[in-house]
MIBAVEX-172034 format. One record per atom (N, C-alpha, C): x, y, z. Coordinates in steps of 0.02 Angstrom, whole numbers, padded with zeros to 5 digits, always signed. Layout:
<atoms>
XYZ;...
</atoms>
This chain:
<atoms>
+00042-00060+00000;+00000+00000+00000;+00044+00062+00000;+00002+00109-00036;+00044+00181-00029;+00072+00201+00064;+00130+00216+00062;+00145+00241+00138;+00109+00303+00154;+00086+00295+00229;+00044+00360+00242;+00111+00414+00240;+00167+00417+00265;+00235+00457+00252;+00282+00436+00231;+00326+00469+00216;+00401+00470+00206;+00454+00501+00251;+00490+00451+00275;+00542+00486+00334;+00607+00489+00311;+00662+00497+00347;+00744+00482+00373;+00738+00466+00460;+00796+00430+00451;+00825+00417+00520;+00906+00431+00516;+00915+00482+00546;+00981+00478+00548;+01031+00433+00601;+01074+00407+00603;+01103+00370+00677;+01157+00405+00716;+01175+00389+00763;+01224+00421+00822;+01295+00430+00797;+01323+00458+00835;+01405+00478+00798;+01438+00393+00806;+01476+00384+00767;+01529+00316+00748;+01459+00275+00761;+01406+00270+00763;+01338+00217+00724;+01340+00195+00664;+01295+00167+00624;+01284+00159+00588;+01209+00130+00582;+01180+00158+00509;+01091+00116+00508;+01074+00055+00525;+01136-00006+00516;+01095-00065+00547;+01094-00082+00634;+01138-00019+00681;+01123+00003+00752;+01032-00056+00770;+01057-00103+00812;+00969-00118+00844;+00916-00079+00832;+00922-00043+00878;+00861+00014+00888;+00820+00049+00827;+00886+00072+00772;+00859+00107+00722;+00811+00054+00674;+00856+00007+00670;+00813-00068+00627;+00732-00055+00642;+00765-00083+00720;+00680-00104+00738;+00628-00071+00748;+00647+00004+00751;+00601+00070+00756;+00583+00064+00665;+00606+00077+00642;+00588+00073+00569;+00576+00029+00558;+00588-00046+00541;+00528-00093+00539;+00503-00099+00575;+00471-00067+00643;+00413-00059+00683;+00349+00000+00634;+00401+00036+00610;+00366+00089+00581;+00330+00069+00526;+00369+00030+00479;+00348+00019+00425;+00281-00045+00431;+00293-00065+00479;+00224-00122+00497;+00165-00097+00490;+00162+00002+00526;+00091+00033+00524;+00087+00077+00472;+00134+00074+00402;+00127+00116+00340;+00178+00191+00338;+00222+00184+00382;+00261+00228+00391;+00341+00212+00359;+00358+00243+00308;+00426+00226+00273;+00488+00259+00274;+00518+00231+00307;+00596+00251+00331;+00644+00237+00308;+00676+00290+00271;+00750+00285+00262;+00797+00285+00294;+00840+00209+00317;+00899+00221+00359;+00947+00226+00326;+01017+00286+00333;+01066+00267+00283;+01139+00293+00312;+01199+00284+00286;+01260+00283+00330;+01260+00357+00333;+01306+00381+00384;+01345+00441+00352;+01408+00446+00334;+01425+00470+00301;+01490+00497+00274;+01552+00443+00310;+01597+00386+00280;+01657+00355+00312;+01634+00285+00370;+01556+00280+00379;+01532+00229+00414;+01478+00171+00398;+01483+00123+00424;+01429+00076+00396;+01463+00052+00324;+01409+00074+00270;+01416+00059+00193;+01438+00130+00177;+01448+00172+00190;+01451+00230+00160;+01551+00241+00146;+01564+00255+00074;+01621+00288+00082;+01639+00347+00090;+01695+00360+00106;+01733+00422+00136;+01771+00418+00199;+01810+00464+00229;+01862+00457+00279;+01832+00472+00336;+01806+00448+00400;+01789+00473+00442;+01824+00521+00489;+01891+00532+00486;+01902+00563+00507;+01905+00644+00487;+01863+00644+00435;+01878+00708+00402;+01807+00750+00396;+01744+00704+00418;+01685+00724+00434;+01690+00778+00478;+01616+00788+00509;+01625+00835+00553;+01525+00865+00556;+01520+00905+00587;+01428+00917+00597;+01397+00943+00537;+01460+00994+00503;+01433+01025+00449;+01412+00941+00375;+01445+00910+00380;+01452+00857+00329;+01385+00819+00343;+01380+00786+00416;+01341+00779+00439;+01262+00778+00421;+01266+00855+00433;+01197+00892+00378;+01192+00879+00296;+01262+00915+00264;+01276+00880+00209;+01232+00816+00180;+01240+00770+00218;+01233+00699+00212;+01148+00697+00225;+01128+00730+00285;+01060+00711+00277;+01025+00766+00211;+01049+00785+00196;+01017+00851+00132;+01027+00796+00088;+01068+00767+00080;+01073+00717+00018;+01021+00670+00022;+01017+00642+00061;+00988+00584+00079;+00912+00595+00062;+00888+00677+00089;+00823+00708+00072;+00811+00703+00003;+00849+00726-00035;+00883+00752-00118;+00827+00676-00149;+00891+00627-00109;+00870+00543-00133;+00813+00541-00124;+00785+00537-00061;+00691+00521-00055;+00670+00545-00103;+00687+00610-00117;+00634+00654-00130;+00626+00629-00214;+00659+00634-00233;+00669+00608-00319;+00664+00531-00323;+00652+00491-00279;+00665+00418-00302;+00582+00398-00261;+00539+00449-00206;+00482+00407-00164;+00462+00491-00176;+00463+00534-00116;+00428+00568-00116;+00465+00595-00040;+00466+00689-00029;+00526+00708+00001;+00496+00687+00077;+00542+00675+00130;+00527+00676+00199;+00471+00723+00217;+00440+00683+00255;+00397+00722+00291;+00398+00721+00356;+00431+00681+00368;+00466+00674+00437;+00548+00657+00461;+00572+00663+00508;+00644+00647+00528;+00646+00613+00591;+00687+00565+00608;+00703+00521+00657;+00775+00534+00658;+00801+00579+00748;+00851+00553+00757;+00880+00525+00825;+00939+00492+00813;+00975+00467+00898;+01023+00501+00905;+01036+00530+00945;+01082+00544+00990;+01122+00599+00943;+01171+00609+00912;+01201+00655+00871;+01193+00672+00811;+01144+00609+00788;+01099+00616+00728;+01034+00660+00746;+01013+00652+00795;+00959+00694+00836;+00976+00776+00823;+01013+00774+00831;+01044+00840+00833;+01050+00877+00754;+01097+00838+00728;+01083+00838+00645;+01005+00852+00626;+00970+00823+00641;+00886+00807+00610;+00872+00889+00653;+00881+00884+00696;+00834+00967+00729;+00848+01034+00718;+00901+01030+00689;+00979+01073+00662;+00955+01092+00591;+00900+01034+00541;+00895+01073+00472;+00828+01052+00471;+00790+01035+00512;+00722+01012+00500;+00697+01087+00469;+00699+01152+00511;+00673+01210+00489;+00682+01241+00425;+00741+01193+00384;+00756+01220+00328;+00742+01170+00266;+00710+01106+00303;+00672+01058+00236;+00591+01085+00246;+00582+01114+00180;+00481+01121+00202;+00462+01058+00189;+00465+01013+00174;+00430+00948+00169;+00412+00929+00230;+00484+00939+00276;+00483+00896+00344;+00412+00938+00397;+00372+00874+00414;+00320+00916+00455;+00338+00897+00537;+00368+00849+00547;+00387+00835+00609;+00457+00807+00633;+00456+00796+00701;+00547+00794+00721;+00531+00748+00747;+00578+00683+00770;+00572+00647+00823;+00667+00642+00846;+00678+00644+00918;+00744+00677+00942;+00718+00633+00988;+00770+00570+00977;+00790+00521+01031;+00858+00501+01072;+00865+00527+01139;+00924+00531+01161;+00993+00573+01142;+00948+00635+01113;+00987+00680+01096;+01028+00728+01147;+01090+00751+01113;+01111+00819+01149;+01082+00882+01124;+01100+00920+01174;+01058+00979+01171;+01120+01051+01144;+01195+01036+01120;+01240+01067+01105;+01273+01023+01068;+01322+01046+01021;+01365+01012+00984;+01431+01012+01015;+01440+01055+01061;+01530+01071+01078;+01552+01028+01125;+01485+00988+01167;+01497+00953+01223;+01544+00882+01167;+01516+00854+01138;+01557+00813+01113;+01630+00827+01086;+01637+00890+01086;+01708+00924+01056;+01736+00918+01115;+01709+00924+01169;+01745+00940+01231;+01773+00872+01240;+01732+00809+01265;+01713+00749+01270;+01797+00737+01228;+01785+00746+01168;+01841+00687+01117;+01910+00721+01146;+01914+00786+01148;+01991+00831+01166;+02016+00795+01253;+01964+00774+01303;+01967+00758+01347;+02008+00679+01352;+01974+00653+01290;+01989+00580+01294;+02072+00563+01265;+02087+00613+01193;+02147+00615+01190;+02181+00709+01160;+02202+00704+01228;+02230+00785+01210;+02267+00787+01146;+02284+00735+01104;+02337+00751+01048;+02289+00789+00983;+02221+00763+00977;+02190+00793+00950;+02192+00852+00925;+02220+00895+00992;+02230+00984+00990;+02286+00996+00975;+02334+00951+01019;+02403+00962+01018;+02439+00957+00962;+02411+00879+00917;+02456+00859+00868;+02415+00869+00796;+02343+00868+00815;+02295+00888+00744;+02262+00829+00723;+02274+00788+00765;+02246+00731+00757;+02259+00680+00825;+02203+00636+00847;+02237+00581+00885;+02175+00516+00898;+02194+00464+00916;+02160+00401+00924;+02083+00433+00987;+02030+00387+00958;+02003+00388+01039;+01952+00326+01027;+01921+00287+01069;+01927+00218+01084;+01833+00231+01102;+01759+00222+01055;+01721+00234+01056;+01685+00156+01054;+01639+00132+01099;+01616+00071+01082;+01666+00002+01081;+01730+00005+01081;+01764-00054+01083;+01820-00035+01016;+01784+00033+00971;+01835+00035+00925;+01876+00082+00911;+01922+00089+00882;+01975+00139+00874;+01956+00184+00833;+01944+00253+00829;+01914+00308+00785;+01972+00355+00778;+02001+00367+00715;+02042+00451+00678;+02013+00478+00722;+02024+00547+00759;+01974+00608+00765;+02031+00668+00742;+02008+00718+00712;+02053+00773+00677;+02030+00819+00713;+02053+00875+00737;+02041+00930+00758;+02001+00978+00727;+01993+00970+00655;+01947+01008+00623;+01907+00978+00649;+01876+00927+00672;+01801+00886+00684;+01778+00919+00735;+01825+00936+00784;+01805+00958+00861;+01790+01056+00827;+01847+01077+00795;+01831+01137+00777;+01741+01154+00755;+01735+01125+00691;+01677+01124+00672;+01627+01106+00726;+01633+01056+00771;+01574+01037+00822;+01565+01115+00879;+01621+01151+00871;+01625+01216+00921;+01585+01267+00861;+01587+01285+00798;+01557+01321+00774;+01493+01327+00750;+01436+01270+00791;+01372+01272+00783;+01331+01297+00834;+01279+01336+00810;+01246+01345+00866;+01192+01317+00852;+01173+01240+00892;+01109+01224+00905;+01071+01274+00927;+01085+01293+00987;+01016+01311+01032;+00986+01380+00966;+01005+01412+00937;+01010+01448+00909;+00954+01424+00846;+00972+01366+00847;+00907+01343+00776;+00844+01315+00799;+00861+01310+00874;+00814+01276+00896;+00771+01323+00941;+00786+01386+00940;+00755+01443+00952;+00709+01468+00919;+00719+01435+00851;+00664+01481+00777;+00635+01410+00755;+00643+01334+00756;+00598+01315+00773;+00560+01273+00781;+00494+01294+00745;+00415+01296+00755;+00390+01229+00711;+00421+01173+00701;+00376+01122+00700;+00362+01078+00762;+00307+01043+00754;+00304+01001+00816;+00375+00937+00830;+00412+00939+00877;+00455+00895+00909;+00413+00837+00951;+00472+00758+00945;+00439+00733+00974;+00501+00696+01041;+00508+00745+01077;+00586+00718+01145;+00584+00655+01170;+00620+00584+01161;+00639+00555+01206;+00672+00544+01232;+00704+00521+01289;+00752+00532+01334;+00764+00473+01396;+00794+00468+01423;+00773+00436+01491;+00835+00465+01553;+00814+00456+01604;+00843+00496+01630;+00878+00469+01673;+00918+00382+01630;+00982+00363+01665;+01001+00351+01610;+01007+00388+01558;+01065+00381+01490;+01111+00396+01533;+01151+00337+01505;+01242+00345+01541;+01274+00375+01491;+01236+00411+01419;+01305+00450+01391;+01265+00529+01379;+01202+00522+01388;+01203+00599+01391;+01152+00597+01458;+01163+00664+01490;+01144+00687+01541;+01044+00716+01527;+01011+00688+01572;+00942+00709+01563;+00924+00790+01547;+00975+00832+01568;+00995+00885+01581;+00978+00917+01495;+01003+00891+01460;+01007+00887+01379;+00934+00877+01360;+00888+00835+01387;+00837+00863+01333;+00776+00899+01377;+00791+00914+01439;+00768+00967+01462;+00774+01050+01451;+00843+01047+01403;+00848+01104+01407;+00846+01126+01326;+00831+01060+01277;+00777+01068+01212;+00732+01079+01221;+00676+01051+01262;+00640+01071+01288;+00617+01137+01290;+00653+01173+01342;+00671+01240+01340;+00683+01280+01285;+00709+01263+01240;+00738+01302+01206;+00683+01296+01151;+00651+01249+01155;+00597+01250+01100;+00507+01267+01121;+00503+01282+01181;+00457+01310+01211;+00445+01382+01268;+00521+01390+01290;+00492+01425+01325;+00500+01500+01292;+00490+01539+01256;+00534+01597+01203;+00522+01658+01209;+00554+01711+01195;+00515+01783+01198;+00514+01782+01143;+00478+01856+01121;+00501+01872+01041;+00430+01846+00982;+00448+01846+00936;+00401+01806+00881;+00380+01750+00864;+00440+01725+00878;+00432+01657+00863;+00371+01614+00911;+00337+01571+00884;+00289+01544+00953;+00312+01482+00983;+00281+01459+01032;+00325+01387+01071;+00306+01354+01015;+00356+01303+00998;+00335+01235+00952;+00298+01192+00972;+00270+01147+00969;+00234+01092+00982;+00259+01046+00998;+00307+01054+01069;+00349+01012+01084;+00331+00946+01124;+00336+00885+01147;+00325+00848+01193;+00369+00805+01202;+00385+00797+01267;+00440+00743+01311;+00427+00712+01340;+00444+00650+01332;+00446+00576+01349;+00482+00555+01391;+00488+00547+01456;+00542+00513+01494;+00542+00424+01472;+00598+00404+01474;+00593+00328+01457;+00663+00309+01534;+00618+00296+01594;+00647+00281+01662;+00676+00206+01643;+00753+00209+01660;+00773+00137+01661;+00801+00108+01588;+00803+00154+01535;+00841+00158+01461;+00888+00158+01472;+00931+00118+01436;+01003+00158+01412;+01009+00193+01332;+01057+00212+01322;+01068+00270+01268;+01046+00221+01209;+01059+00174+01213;+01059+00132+01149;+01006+00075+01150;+00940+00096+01209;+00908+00049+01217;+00891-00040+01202;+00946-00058+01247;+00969-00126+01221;+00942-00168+01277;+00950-00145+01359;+00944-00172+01391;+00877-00205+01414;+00846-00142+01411;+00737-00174+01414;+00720-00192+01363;+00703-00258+01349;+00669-00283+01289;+00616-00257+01266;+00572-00208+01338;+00515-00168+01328;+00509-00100+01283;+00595-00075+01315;+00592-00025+01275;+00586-00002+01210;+00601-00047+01155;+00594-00024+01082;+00524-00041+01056;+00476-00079+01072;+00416-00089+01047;+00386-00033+01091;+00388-00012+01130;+00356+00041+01189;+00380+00122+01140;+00441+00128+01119;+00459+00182+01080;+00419+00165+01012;+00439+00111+00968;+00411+00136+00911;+00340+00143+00904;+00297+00113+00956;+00233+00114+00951;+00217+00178+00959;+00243+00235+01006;+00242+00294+01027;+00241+00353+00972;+00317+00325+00931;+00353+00361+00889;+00278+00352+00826;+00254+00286+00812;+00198+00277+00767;+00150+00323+00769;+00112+00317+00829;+00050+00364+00871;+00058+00430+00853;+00126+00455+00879;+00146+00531+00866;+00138+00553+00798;+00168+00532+00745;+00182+00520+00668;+00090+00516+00642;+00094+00495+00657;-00024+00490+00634;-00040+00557+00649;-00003+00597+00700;-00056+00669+00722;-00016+00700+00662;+00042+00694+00666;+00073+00760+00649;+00119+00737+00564;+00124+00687+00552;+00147+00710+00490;+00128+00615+00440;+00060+00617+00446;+00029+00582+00418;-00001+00599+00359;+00017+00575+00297;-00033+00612+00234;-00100+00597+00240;
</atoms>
């Protein structure tokens, strides 16, 4: 049958689309007529290129492409799915795809620099030497100093100030890699505002007892995508 939408999912930094979670949220999705594109970014998964030479701006890059693809091969996003630094990516240009009618921001950060901080912490040569090792998941990752540069020259909160589609926050508030702190203060930044702009149509989800990569509760991913489904019917259902 025709899909009631067309999405993306973007995945987490050093992820890739066949990540658990993303799978099974998207073929959760696609069970109730909802069609999702999962796809690498730039140097990971299937995708070629150097990962160490990425960075947030490419990032975007990559999901604009990926839109480019829907859009000419199905029909353009009308929605976005992201995790964690892909989250960020997806909320970062949603305001600038008109197709896209809704967000969904799962276990996202709420800044880009914290991870700049994060990688320089793990190996100072990064800064020092312009490059250095750092040890993510079990594996060994390039990181270049332009990567951390570029992650310092974005301003989320800044896009996420202007806006105004409906968001859909999940979170839980014992992620061991980002702090609950982070999507409370999207949250914020997407509701509470002076000025012109109006609050977005934001809503947050605590998911108590998650981890970042929801692996551990077997409950948790049928409990999300059913959610993530429900949400997707109000707001960016044809």
């Amino acid at each position: 049958a025709e899909p009631r939408a067309h999405g993306l999912f973007t995945h987490c930094f050093t992820c890739n689309k066949d990540l658990k979670a993303i799978v099974r949220i998207s073929r959760g999705l696609a069970a109730v007529g909802f069609s999702t594109l999962r796809y690498d970014l730039t140097g990971l998964g299937g995708s070629q290129g150097d990962f160490s030479q990425t960075n947030f701006s490419t990032n975007q890059l990559d999901l604009r492409a990926a839109s480019n693809f829907l859009g000419r091969e199905h029909a353009s996003p009308q929605y976005l799915i992201g995790h964690s630094f892909g989250g960020a990516c997806s909320l970062s240009l949603a305001g600038q795809l008109d197709s896209v009618q809704a967000v969904v921001s799962l276990a996202s950060p709420s800044d880009t620099s914290h991870l700049a901080d994060l990688l320089a912490k793990r190996d100072p040569e990064i800064v020092s030497q312009g490059t250095g090792r750092v040890n993510i998941g079990g594996r060994e990752y390039t990181i270049a100093k332009q990567m951390l540069d570029d992650f310092r020259s974005h301003d989320l909160p800044a896009n996420l100030r202007q806006l105004a589609k409906p968001v859909l926050l999940l979170h839980s508030p014992d992620d061991e890699t980002l702090g609950f702190e982070h999507v409370m203060r999207l949250y914020g930044l997407l509701t509470q505002r002076l000025g012109e702009v109006p609050p977005a149509a934001a809503s947050l989800v605590c998911l108590p007892g998650a981890d970042h990569l929801l692996i551990k509760n077997p409950a948790d991913l049928p409990f999300v995508t059913h959610l993530i489904a429900a949400w997707l019917g109000r707001f960016a259902a044809t």
